[in-house]
C-alpha positions as CSV (number, residue, x, y, z in Angstrom):
1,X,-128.0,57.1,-14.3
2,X,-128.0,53.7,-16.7
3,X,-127.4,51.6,-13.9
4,X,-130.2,53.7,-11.9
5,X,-132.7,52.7,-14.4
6,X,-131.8,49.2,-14.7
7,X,-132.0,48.8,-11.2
8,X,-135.6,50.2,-11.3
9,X,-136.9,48.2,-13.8
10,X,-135.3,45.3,-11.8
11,X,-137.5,46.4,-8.8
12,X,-140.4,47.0,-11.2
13,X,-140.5,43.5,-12.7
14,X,-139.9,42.1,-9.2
15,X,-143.1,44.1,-8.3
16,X,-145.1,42.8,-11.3
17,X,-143.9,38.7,-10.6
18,X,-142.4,39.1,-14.1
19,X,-139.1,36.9,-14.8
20,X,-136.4,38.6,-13.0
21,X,-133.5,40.2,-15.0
22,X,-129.7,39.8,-15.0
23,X,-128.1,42.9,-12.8
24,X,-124.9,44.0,-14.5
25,X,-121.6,43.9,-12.8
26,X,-120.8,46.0,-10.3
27,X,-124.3,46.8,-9.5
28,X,-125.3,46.3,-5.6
29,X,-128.7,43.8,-5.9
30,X,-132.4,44.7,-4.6
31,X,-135.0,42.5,-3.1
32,X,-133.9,39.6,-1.1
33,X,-130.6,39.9,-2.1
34,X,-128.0,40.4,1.2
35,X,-126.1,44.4,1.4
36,X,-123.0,43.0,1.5
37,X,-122.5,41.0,-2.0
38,X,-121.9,42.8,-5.3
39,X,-122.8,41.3,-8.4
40,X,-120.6,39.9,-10.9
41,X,-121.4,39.9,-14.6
42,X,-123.4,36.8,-16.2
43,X,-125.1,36.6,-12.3
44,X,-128.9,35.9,-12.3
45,X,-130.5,38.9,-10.8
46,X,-132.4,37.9,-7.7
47,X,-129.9,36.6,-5.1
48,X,-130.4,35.4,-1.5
49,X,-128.0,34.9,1.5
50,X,-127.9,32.5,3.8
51,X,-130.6,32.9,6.0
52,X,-133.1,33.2,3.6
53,X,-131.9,29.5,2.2
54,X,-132.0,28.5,6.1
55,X,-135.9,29.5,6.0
56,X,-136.5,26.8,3.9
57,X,-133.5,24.4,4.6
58,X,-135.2,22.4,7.1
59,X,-136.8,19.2,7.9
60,X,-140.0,18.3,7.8
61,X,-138.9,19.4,3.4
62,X,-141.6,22.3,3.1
63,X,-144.2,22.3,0.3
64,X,-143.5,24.8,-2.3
65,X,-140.0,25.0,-2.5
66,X,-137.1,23.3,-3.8
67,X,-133.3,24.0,-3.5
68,X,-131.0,22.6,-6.0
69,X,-127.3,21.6,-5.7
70,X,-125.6,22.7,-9.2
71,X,-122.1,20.9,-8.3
72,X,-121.1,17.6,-9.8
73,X,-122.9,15.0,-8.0
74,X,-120.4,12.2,-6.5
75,X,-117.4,14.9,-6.2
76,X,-118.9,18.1,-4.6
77,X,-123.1,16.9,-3.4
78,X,-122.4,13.5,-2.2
79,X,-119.8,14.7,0.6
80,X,-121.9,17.9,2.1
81,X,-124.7,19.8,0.7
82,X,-127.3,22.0,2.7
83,X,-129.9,19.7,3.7
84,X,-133.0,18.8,1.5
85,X,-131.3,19.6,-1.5
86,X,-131.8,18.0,-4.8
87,X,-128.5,17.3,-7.2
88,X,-129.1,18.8,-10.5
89,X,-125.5,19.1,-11.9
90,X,-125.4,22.1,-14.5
91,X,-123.7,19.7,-16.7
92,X,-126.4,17.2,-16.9
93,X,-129.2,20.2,-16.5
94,X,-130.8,19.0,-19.6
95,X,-130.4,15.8,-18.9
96,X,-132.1,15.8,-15.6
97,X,-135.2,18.2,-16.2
98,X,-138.2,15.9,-15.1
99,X,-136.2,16.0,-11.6
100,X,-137.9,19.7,-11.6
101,X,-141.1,20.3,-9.6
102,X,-143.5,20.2,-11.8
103,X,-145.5,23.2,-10.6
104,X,-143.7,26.2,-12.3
105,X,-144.4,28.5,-9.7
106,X,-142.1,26.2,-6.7
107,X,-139.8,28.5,-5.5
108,X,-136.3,27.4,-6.6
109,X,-133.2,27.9,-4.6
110,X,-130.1,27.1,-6.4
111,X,-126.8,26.9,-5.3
112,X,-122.8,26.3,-6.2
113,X,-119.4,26.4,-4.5
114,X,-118.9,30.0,-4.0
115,X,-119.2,33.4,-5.4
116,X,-116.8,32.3,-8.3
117,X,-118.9,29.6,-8.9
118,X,-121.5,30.4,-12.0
119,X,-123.0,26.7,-12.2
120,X,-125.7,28.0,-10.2
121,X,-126.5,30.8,-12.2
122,X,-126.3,29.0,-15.7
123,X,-128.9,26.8,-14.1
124,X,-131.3,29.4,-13.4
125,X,-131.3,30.6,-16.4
126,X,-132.0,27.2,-18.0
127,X,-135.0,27.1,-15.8
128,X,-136.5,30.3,-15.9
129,X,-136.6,29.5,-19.5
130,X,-138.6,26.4,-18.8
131,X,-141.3,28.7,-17.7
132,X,-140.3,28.7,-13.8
133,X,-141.1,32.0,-11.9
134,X,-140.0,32.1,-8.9
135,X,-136.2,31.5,-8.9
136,X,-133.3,32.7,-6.4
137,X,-129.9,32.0,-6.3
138,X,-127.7,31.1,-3.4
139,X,-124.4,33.2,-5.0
140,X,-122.4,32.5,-2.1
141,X,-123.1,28.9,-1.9
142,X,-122.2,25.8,0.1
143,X,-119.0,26.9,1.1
144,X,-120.8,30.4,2.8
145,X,-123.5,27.8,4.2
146,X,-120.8,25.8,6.5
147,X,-119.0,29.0,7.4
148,X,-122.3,30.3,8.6
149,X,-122.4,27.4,10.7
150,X,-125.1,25.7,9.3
151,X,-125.6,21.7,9.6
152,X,-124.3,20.3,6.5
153,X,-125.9,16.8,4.9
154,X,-124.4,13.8,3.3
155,X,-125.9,11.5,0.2
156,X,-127.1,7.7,1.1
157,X,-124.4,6.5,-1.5
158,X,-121.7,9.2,0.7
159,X,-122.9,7.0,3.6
160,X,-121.9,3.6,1.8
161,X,-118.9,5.0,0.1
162,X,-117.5,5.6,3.9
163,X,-118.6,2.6,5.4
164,X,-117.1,0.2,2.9
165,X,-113.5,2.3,3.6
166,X,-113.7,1.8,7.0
167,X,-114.0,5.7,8.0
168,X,-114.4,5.9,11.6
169,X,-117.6,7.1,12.3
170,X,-120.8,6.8,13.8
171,X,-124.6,6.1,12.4
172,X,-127.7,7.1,15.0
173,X,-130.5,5.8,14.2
174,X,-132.9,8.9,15.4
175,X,-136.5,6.6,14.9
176,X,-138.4,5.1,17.3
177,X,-136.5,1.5,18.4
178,X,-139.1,-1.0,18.5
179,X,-141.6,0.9,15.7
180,X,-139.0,1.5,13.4
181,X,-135.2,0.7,14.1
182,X,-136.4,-2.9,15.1
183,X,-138.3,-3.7,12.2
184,X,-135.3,-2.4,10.1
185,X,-132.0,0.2,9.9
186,X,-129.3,1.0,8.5
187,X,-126.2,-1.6,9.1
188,X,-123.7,-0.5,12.1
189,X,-126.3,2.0,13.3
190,X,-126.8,2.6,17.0
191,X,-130.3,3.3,18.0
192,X,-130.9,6.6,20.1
193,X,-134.3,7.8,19.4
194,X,-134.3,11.1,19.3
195,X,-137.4,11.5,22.3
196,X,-134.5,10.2,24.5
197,X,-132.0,11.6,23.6
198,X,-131.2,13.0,26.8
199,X,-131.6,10.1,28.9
200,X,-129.3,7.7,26.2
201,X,-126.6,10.6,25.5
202,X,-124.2,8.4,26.7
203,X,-124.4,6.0,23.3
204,X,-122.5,8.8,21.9
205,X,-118.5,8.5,22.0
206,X,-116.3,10.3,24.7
207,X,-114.7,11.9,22.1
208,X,-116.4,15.1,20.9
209,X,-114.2,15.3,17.5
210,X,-115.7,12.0,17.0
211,X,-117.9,12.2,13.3
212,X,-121.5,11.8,14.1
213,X,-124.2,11.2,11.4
214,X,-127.6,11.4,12.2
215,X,-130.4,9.6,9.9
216,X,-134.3,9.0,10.3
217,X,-137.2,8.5,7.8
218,X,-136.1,10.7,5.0
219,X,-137.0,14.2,4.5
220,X,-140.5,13.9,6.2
221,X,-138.6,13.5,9.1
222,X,-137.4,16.1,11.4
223,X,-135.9,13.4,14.2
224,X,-132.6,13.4,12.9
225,X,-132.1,16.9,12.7
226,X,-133.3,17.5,15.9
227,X,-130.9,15.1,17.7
228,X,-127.8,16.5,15.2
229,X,-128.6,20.1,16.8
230,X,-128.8,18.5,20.1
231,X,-125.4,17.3,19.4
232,X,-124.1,20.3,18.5
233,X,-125.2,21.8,21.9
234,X,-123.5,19.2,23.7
235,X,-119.9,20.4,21.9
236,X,-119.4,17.3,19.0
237,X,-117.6,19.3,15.9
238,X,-118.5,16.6,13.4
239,X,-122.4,16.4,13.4
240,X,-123.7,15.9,10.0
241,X,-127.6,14.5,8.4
242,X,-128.5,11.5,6.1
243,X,-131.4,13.6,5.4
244,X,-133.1,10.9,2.8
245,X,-132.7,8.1,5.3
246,X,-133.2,4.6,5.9
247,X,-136.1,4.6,3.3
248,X,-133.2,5.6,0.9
249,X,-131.2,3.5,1.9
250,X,-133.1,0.6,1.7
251,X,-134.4,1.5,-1.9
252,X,-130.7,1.5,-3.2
253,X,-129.0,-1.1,-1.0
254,X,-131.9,-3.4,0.7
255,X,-133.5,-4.1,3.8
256,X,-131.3,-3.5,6.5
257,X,-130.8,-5.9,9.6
258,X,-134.1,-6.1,12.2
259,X,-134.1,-6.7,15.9
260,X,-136.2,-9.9,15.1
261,X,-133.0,-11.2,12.9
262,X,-130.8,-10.2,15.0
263,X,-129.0,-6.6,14.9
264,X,-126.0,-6.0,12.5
265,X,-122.4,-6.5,14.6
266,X,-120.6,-3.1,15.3
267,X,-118.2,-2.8,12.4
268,X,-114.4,-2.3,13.8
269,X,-113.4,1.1,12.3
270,X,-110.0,0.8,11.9
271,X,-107.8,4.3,13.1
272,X,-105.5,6.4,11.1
273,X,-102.7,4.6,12.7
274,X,-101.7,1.0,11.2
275,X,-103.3,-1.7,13.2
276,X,-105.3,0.7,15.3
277,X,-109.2,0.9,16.1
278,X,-111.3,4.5,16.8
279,X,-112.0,5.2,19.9
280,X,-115.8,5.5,18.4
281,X,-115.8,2.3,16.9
282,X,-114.3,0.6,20.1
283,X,-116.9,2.2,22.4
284,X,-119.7,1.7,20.2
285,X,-118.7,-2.3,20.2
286,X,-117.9,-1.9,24.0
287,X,-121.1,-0.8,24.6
288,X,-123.6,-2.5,22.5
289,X,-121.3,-5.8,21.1
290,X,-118.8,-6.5,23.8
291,X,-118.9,-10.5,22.8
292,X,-117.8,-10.3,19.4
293,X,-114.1,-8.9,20.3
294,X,-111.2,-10.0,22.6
295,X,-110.2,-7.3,25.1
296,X,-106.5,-7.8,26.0
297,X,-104.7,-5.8,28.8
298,X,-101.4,-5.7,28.5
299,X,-100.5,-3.2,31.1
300,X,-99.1,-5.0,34.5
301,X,-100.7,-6.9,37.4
302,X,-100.9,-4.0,39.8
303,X,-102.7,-1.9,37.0
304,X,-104.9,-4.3,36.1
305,X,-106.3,-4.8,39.3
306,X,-107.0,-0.5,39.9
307,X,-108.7,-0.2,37.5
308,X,-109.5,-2.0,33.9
309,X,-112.8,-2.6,31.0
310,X,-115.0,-5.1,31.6
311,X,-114.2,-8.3,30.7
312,X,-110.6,-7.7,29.8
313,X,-107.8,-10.4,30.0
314,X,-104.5,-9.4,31.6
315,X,-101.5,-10.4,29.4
316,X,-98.8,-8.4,30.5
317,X,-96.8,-7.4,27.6
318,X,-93.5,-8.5,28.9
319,X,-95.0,-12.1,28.8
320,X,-97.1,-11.8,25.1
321,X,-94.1,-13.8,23.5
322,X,-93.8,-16.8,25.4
323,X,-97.9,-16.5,25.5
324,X,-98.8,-16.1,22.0
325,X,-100.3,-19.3,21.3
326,X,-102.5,-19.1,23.9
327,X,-104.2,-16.0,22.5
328,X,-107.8,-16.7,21.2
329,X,-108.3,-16.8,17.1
330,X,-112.3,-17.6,17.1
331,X,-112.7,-13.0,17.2
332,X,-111.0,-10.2,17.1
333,X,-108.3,-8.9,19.9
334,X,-108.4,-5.4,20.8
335,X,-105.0,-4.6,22.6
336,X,-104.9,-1.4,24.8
337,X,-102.7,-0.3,27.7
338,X,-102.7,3.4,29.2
339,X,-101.4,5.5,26.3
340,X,-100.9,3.4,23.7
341,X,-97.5,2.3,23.7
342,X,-97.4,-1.2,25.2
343,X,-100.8,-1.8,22.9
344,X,-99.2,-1.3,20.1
345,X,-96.2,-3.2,20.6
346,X,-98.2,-5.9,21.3
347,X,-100.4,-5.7,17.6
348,X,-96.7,-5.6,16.3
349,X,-95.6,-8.3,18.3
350,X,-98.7,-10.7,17.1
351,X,-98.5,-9.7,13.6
352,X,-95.2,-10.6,13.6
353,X,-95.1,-14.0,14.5
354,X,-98.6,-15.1,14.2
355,X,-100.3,-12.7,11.3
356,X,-103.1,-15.2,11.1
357,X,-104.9,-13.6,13.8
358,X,-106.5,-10.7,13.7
359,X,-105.9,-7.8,15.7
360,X,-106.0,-3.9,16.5
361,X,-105.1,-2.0,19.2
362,X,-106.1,1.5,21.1
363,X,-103.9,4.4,20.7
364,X,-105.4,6.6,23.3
365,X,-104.7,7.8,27.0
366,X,-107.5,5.9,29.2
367,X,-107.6,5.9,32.5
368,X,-110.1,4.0,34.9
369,X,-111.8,4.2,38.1
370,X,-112.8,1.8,40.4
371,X,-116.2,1.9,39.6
372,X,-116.1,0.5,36.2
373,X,-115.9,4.1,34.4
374,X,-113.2,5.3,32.3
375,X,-112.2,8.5,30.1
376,X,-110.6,8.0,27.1
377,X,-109.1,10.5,24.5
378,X,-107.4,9.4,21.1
379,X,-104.5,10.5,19.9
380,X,-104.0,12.4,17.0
């Protein structure tokens, strides 16, 4: 009967837009909340499932609403949050106030790591005592968002942080070449606008496990997103947002290269494997950079001639030793053969007796037609 009335009054104040109340645990939760979770004690009593959060998760960022991340910042936010959220760490709550909407009556979706997690909840108390009204919590949190299978976003500084380590990956520029990706992107980035999208599908890597990251012009921008759930369609597995963008990127880092000043060079991403290159990074550079690497075969003669990538060398790998010195030092050698194995006895080879030069090699089973075309699948 107790919990009865509690659960009335709950209903009641939801009814009147008065602050909602904290639901005791054990009690199931009214109003937005979903059937199947059960409140926990110390909880903030209007909670909201997935779906609802995917309502307002979306780009263009919708007026009226914002949804807060409650995890630490460079530990849990930086490396996937739902997209257009803002990081307001519980720990720095205080500390971070003015990042608040200023208009109390912004609906405010907050978020943690789980249904264990009560970071989010101790946050929306803190602001419902600052006068905001109109507060939800997201109990199950990020972790429910990806198992929903719902895009997942990554910081600007997330972006950096896995550039300078070399992580393979690759950056699409979503934006409009000559209007915007021209006049200034993101270093590394590829530009496939996301009106043809269709048409330039082939920028992306053979590879569908390949990492994507899509990016535009912040969260007024809905290009990027658009393009990531194109993605998705087409079967990649590791499709994630920049969600603030190039015009984040530039605030924190700079301008980024133009087509004027010449774009940036593909960076070589270097593999798992020591002394290897992704297959993303090699076809992005294949594609859009060919002249800044050496391409080595080092299969034999006969292979060579069925079937190899434009503008390769042949160097048969029973004949690199006596031939070393002849190999190029002005840019970097890519080594490949048909799986693998000959490649990277060769990157052994140089680095043994000339380390000076610099070189990386394809671990992956390629094979090649006639025609110029090719498949090509790393190896784990």
């Amino acid at each position: 009967m107790k919990l009865q009335r509690t659960l009335a009054l709950a209903a009641l104040f939801a009814a009147l837009g008065a602050a909602p109340i904290p639901i005791p645990s054990g009690a199931a939760i009214a109003a937005d909340a979903p059937a199947a979770v059960e409140a926990k004690a110390g909880w903030y009593g209007r909670i909201v499932d997935a779906e609802f959060v995917a309502r307002h998760a979306v780009l263009p960022k919708p007026e009226g609403v914002q949804i807060i991340d409650s995890r630490p910042t460079a530990r849990k936010y930086d490396p996937g949050h739902i997209p257009t959220a803002l990081s307001i760490p519980d720990s720095q709550f205080d500390k971070l106030v003015d990042k608040l909407p200023q208009d109390k009556a912004t609906l405010l979706i907050l978020y943690c790591d789980g249904l264990e997690c009560m970071l989010s909840h101790n946050s929306a108390f803190r602001a419902e005592k600052l006068g905001y009204t109109n507060i939800r919590v997201y109990a199950a949190g990020f972790p429910d968002w990806v198992k929903a299978g719902h895009m997942a976003a990554i910081s600007v500084p997330q972006l950096k942080k896995l550039m300078d380590e070399g992580a393979p990956l690759t950056l699409v520029d979503s934006r409009p070449k000559e209007r915007k990706y021209d006049k200034g992107h993101i270093p590394g980035a590829i530009s496939l606008p996301d009106s043809q999208f269709d048409k330039l599908v082939d920028r992306l890597p053979a590879d569908k496990a390949s990492p994507l990251y899509f990016y535009c012009e912040g969260l007024s921008c809905k290009l990027s997103s658009d393009s990531a759930a194109k993605a998705v369609k087409l079967g990649y597995t590791q499709v994630k947002v920049v969600p603030e963008g190039y015009p984040e990127w530039e605030r924190l880092y700079g301008a980024g290269p133009t087509a004027a000043g010449g774009a940036a060079k593909p960076a070589i991403q270097a593999g798992k494997e020591s002394g290897t290159i992704t297959v993303a990074s090699f076809e992005q550079i294949y594609r859009d950079a060919p002249a800044t690497i050496h391409l080595i075969d080092v299969r034999e003669p006969n292979e060579f001639a069925a079937g190899t990538f434009k503008g390769a060398v042949n160097v048969p790998v029973n004949t690199l030793e006596k031939r070393i010195d002849e190999l190029p030092a002005d840019k970097p050698i890519v080594f490949f053969c048909g799986a693998g194995g000959r490649s990277g006895e060769a990157h052994d080879m140089v680095q043994l007796y000339k380390p000076a030069l610099k070189t990386f090699f394809l671990n992956a089973d390629i094979k090649w037609a006639r025609d110029g075309s090719y498949t090509i699948v790393e190896k784990n």
